[in-house]
C-alpha positions in Angstrom: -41.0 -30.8 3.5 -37.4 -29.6 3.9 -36.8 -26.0 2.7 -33.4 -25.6 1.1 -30.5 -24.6 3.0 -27.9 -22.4 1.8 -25.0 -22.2 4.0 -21.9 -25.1 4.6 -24.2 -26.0 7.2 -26.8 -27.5 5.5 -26.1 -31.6 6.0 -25.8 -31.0 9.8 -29.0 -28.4 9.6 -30.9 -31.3 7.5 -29.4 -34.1 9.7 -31.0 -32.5 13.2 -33.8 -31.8 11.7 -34.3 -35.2 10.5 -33.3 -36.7 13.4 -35.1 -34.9 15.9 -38.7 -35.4 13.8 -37.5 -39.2 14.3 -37.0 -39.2 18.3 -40.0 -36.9 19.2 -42.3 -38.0 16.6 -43.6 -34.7 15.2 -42.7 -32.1 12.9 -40.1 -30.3 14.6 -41.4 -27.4 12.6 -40.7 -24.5 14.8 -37.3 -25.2 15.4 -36.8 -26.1 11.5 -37.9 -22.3 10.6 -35.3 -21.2 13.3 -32.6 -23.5 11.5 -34.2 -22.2 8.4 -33.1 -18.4 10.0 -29.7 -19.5 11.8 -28.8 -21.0 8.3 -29.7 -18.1 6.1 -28.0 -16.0 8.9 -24.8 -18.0 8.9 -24.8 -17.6 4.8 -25.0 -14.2 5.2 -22.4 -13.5 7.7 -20.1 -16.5 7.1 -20.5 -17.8 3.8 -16.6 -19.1 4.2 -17.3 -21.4 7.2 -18.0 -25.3 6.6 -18.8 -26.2 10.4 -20.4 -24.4 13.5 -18.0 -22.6 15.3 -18.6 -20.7 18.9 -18.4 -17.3 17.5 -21.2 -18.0 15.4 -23.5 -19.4 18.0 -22.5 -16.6 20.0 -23.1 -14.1 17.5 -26.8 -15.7 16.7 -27.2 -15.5 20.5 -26.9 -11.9 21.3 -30.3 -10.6 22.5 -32.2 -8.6 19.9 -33.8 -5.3 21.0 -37.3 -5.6 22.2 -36.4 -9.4 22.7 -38.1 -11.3 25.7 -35.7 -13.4 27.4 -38.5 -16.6 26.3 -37.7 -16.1 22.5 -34.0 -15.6 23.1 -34.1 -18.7 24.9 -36.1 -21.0 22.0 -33.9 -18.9 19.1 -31.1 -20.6 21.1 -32.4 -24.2 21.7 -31.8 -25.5 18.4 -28.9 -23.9 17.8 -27.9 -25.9 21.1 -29.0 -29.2 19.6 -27.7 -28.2 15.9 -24.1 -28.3 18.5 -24.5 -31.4 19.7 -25.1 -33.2 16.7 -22.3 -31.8 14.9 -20.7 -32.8 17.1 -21.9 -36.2 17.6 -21.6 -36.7 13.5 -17.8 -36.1 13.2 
């Protein structure tokens, strides 16, 4: 099941997510909830954006405190592939 997205995002958010359960050939449902973060995140802080931009990604990259380096890393990873299929999709 696909929770509902809120920000401009959404058809690139459902389109990776779909797309990677397809090539791997398992839920993907990790990184979803992290989409599912990033998303409400980027609705939150820029509700006026219809496309991933760098400050964004860098914004949702900046290390939390307390963070191991690990869960900064797999916060980022689908961010990283959310990138390159927006990319790829214009």
């Amino acid at each position: 099941m696909i929770h509902p997205f809120h920000s401009h995002l959404k058809p690139y958010i459902e389109g990776v997510i779909e797309s990677r359960r397809m090539a791997l050939g398992y839920s993907y449902k990790t990184q979803s909830y992290i989409l599912r973060c990033f998303d409400f995140f980027c609705a939150e802080h820029y509700p006026e954006k219809t496309g991933l931009t760098k400050e964004m990604a860098l914004h949702w990259a900046q290390r939390r405190d307390g963070e191991h380096k690990k869960s900064l890393e797999g916060r980022i990873s689908p961010i990283r592939q959310l990138a390159k299929y927006t990319y790829f999709s214009v």
